[in-house]
C-alpha positions in Angstrom: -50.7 -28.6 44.7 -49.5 -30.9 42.2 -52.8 -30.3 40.4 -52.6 -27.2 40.4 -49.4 -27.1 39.2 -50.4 -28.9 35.9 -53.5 -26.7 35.5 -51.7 -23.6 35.6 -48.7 -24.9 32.5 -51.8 -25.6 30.6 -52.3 -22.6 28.8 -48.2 -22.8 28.3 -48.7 -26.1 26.3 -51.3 -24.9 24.4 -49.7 -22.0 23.3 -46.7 -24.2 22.6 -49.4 -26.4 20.4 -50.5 -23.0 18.0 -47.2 -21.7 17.8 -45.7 -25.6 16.4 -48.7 -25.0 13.4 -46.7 -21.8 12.6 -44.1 -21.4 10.7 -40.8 -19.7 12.4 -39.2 -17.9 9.4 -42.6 -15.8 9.1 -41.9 -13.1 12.3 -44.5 -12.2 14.5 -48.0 -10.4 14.4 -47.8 -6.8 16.0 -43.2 -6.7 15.6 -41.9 -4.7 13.4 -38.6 -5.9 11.7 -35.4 -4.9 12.0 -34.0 -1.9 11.0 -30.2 -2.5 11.3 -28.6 -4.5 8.0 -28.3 -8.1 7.8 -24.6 -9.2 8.6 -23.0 -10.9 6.0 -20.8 -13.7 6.0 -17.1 -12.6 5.9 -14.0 -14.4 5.2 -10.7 -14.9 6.7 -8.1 -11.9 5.5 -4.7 -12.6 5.6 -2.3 -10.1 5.6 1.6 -9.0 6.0 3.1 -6.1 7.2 6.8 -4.6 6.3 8.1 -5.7 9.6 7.0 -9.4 8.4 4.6 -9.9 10.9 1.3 -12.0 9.4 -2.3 -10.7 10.3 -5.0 -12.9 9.7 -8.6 -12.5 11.1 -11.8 -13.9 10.9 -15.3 -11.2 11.4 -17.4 -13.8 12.5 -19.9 -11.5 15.1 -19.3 -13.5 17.8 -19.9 -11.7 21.1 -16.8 -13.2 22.7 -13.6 -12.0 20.8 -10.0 -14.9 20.9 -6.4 -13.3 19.4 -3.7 -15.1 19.6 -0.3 -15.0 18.6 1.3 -17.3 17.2 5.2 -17.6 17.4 8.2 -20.4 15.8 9.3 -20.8 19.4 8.9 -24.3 20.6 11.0 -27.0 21.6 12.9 -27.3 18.2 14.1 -23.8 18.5 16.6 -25.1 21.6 20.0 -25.9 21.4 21.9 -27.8 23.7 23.0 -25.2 26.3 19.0 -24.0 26.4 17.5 -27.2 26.5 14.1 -26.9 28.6 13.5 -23.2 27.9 10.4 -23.2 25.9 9.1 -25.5 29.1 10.2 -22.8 31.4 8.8 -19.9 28.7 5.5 -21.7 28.5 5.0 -21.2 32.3 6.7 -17.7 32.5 3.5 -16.0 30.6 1.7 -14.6 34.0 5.9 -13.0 35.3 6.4 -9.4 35.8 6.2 -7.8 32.2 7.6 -4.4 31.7 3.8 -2.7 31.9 2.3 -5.1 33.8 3.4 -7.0 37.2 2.3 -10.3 37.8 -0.4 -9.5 40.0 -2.0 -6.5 37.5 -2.0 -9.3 34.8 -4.1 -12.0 36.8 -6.0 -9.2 38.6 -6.6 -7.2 35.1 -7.7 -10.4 32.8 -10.6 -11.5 35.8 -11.8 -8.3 36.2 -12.3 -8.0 32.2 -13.7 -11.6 32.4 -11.1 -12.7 30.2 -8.9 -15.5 29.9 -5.2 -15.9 28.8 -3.3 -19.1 28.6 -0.4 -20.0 26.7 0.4 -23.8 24.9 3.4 -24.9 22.9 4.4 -27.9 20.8 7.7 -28.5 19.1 7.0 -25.6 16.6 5.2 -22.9 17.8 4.2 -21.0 20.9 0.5 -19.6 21.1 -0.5 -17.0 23.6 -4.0 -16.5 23.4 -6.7 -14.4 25.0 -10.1 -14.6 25.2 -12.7 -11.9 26.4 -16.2 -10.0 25.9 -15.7 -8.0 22.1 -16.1 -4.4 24.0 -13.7 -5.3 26.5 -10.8 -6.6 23.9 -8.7 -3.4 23.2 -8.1 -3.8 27.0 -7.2 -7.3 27.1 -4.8 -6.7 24.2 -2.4 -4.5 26.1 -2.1 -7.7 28.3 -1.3 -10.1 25.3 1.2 -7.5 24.3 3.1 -7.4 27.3 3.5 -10.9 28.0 4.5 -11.5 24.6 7.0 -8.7 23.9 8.0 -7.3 27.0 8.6 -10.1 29.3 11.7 -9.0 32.2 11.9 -12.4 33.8 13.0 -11.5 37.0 15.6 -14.2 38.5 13.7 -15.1 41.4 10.5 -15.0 39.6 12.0 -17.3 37.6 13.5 -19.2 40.4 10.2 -20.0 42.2 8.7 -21.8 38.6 11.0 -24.3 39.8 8.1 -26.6 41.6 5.7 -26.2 38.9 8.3 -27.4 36.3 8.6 -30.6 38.3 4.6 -31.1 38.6 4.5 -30.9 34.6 7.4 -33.5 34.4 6.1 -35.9 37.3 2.3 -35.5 35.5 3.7 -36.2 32.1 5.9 -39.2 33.6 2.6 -40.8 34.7 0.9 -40.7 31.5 2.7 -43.6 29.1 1.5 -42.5 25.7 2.7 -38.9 26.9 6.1 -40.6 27.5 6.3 -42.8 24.5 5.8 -39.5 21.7 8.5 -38.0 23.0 11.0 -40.6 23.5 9.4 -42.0 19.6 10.8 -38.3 18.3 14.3 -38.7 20.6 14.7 -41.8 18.8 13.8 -40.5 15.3 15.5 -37.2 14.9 19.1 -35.9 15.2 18.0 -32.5 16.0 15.8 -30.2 16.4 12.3 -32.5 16.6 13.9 -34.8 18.8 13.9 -31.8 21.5 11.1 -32.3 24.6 8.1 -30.9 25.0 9.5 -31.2 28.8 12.7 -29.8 30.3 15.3 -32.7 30.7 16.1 -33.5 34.4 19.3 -31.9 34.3 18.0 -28.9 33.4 15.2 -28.8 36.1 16.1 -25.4 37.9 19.1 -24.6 36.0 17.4 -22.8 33.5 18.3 -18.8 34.1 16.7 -15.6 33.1 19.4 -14.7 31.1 18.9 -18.2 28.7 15.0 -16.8 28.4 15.5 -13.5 27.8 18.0 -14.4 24.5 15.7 -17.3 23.7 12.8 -14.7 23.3 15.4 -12.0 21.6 15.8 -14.6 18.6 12.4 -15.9 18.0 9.5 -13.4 19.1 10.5 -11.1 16.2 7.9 -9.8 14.1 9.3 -12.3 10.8 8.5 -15.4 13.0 5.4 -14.1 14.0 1.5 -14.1 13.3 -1.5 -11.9 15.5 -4.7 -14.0 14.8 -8.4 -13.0 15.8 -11.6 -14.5 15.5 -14.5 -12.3 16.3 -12.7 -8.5 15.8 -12.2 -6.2 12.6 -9.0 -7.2 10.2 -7.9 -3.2 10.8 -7.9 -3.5 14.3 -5.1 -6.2 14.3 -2.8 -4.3 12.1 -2.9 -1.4 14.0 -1.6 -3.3 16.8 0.9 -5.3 14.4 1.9 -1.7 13.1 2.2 0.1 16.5 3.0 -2.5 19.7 4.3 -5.0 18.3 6.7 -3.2 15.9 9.1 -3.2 18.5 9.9 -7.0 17.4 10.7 -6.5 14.3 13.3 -8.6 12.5 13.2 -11.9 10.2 16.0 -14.0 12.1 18.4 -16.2 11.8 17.8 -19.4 9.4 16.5 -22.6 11.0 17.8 -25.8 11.1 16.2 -28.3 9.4 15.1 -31.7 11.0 17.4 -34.6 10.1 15.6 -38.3 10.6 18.1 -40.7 11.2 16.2 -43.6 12.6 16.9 -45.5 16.3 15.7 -47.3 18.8 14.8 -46.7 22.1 13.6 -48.7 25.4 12.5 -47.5 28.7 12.2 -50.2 31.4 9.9 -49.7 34.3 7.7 -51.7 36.5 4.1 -52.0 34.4 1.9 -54.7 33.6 1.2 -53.0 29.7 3.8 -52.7 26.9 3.2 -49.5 25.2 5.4 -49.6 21.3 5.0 -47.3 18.9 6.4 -48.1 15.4 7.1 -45.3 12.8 8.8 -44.1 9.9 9.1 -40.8 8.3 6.4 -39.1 6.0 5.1 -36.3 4.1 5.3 -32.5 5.7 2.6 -30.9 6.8 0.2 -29.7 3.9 1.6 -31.9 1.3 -0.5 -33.8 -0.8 1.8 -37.3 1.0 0.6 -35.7 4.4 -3.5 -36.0 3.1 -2.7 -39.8 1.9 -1.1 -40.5 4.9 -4.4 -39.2 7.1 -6.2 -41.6 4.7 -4.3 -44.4 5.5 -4.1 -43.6 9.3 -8.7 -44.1 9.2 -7.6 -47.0 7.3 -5.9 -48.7 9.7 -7.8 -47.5 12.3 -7.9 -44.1 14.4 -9.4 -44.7 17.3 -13.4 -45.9 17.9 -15.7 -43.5 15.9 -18.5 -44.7 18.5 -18.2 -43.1 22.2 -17.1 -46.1 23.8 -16.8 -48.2 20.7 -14.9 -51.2 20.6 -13.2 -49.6 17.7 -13.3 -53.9 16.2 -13.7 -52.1 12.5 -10.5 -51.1 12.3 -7.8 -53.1 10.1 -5.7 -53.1 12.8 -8.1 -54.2 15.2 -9.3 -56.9 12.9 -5.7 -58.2 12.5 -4.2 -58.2 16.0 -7.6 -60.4 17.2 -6.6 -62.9 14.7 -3.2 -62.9 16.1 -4.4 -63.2 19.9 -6.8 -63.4 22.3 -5.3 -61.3 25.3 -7.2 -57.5 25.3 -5.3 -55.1 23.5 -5.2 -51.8 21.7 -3.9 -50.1 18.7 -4.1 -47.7 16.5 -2.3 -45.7 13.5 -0.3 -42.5 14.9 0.5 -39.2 12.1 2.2 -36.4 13.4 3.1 -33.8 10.3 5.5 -30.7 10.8 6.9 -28.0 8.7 9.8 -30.0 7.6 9.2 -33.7 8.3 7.0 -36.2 9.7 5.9 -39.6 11.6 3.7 -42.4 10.5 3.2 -45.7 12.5 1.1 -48.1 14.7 0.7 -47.3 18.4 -0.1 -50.5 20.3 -0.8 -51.5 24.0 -0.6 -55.2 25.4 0.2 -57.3 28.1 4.1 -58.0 28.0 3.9 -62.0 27.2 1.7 -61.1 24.0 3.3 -57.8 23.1 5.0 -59.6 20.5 2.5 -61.2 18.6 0.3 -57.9 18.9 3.1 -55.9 17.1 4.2 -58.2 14.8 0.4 -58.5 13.6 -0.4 -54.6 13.3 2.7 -54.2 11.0 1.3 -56.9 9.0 -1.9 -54.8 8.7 0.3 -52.2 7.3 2.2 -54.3 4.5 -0.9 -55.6 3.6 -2.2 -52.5 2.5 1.3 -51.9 0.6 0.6 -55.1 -1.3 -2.7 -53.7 -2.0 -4.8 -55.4 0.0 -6.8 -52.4 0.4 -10.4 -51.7 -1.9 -12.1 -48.8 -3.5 -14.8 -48.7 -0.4 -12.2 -48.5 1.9 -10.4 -45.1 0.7 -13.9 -43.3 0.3 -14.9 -44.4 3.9 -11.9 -43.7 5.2 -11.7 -39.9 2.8 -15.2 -39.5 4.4 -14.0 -39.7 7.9 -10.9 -36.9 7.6 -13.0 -34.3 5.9 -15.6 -34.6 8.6 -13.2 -34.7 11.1 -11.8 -31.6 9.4 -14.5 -29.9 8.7 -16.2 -30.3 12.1 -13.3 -29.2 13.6 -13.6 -26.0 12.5 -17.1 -26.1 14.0 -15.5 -25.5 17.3 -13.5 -21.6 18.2 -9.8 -22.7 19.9 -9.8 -25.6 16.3 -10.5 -22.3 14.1 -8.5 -20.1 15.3 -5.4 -23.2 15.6 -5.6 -23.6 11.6 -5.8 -20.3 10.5 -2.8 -19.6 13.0 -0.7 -22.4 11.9 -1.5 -21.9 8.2 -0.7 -18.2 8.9 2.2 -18.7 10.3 3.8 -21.3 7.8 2.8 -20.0 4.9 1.2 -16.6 5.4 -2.1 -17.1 3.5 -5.0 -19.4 4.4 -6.9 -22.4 2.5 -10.4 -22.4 2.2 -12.5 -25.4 3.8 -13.6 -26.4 0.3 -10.0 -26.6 -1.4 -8.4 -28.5 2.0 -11.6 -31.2 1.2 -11.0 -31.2 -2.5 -7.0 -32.2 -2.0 -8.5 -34.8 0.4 -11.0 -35.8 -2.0 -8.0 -36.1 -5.0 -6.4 -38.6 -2.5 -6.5 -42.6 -4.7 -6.2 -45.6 -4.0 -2.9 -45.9 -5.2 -1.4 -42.6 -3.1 -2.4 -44.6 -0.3 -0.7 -47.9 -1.2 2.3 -45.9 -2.3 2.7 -44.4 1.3 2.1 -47.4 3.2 4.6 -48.5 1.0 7.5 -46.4 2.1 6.3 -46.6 5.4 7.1 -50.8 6.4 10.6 -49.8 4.9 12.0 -48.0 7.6 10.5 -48.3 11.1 11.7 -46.6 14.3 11.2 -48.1 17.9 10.3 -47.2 21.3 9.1 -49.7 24.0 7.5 -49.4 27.6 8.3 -52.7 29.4 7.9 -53.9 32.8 10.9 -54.9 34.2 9.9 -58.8 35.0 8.8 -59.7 31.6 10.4 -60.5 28.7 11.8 -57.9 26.0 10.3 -57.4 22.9 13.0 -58.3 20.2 13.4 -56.4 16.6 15.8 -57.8 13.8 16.3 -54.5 11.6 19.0 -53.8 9.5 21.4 -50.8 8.4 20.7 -49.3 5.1 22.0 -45.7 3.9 22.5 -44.6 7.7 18.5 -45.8 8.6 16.8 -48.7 9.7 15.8 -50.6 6.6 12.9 -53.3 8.4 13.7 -56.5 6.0 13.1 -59.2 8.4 11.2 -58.3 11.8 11.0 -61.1 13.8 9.3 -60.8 17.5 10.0 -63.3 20.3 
């Protein structure tokens, strides 16, 4: 049988064999070619309406069509009586809506063979949906609902009460989930230094009342921007013109983010001392933001290899000098509208957690004293546009940037002029930024209880810590 097997793919292979000698742009003998035009390549249209809302799209013929809106609505929107809402919100998206009950709106999406999820950071909120082109207009009615008409029924809202507590106990068992947000509790006054995750206090306390007038102020029209890849640019404003007019207003001015500096330690029972060491830097889309992302491969990123040692990183080089227990580290960016963090994440074992720290911020006023060459900015330029760029490569990262650029600034940069402001990054921009950012450092520490503390020796200096002297014991 196996013979026979082989003899009967034989004439496969050799039609394989001709058809290799052939050339695959010239079509086939006996097909006549297309009638219908050629698509051409279109380009992102940005757009906004009189009610404020922003309408960018990209036609790129896909068969599967993503929208999503985007909406300033994340954790930096709550005050101190709301605190946790946006948590709440973000699980809220498959409640009772005022066209749509909660079992039309699970039952309606599968049998369109859509998807709709919903994800929030400290900025924005994104509600996006996902389905077959021909079946979007029907999938859209869905998105609309649960982003403008929400009722939040109190004992719908009552019973997210258990999944709230899943998300916190999920997040509490994931350190370097736990260390970002206690690094921005310890940086900010306000606004950032709100959790992605409603405080303990909170957990069941938040009412329907608190979402309903959290959604009143933010999911208006001027804080707002409908975003599609795959559909026509006049097919979104007709639904920013007609559904979603009923949000229209620009809102009330927002606070802006006020770094004061701090220090924060969380005790608990593990074997690994997780620090993360920061300062402030440039905003997101600022030409200090694309020096900073040059510095970050410069220090070192994470492993560019699967599996990689990452050992060519200047932190990793460094540290190994310094010791010889295992250990890991790497430079941490986080940019926002109004503000930003720069610093060195590192992981050791709590008897050498001092040496490890004190050596990666070594690495990092070495490069502020220049010890940084030519070779190392274009490598490092190199790796942040083709992290950019391929990015892009992938649907959910498209349709993030030309939401979040959308939404902040209600046009969109090309590919080409985002790699040319990376590309205008020097050699100097980058010493200049790792400059300012040994100055002032901010702290937060994961220790295990038995071990002993990590110490810092920081000092006051215009209501900030000013990092003169850092000694480690």
């Amino acid at each position: 049988m196996r013979g026979i097997r082989s003899l009967n793919s034989l004439p496969k292979r050799c039609y394989a064999a001709a058809r290799r000698s052939e050339s695959l742009i010239e079509p086939l003998g006996g097909r006549k070619p297309s009638s219908a035009a050629p698509l051409l390549p279109q380009s992102v249209q940005v757009s906004k309406l009189p009610n404020g809302l922003v309408i960018a799209s990209l036609e790129n013929y896909s068969p599967v069509s993503s929208v999503g809106v985007f909406v300033k609505a994340g954790s930096r929107y709550e005050t101190v009586e709301n605190q946790g809402v946006s948590h709440v919100l973000r699980l809220a998206a498959n409640l009772t809506t005022k066209g749509a009950s909660a079992f039309k709106l699970c039952r309606g999406v599968e049998a369109l063979g859509g998807s709709l999820s919903v994800t929030s950071s400290r900025e924005t909120m994104v509600y996006t949906a996902e389905c077959l082109r021909d079946h979007l207009h029907s999938l859209m009615e869905y998105l609309v609902n649960v982003t403008t008409a929400q009722e939040f029924r109190p004992w719908e809202v009552n019973d997210l009460t258990p999944r709230v507590r899943i998300d916190k106990t999920l997040a509490q068992q994931c350190p370097q989930i736990g260390v970002i947000e206690k690094l921005h509790e310890a940086a900010y006054k306000n606004a950032l230094s709100n959790s992605l995750y409603c405080p303990e206090h909170m957990v069941g306390h938040v009412s329907s009342d608190q979402l309903k007038s959290f959604v009143d102020d933010h999911f208006i029209t001027g804080k707002m921007a409908l975003v599609g890849l795959g559909v026509k640019h006049s097919v979104l404003k007709q639904v920013g013109e007609g559904l979603l007019s009923a949000r229209s207003g620009a809102g009330a001015p927002v606070a802006k983010a006020v770094y004061r500096g701090g220090e924060l330690r969380v005790q608990n029972t593990d074997d690994l001392v997780h620090a993360l060491i920061a300062s402030e830097c440039g905003v997101m889309g600022s030409a200090e933001a694309n020096a900073f992302s040059v510095l970050q491969r410069i220090l070192g990123a994470g492993p560019h290899v699967k599996r990689g040692s990452n050992i060519t990183s200047k932190l990793s080089q460094g540290i190994a000098k310094a010791t010889t227990q295992p250990f890991d580290a790497t430079a941490f960016n986080a940019s926002y509208s109004d503000s930003g963090l720069f610093g060195v994440y590192t992981i050791a074992q709590a008897d050498s957690a001092g040496e490890v720290i004190k050596a990666a911020i070594a690495q990092v006023s070495g490069v502020a004293e220049g010890n940084v060459s030519d070779d190392d900015v274009t490598r490092a330029k190199n790796q942040v546009k083709a992290e950019y760029l391929m990015s892009l490569e992938s649907s959910d990262s498209l349709l993030e940037e030309i939401g979040a650029q959308a939404l902040n600034t209600a046009a969109y940069q090309l590919p080409d002029t985002v790699v040319q402001a990376i590309e205008a990054v020097t050699q100097d921009d980058v010493v200049k930024v790792s400059a300012v950012s040994v100055e002032v450092v901010i702290l937060y520490v994961y220790l295990e209880l038995s071990h002993a503390l990590v110490t810092l020796s920081l000092q006051w200096c215009v209501a900030i810590f000013y990092q003169k002297d850092l000694k480690l014991h």
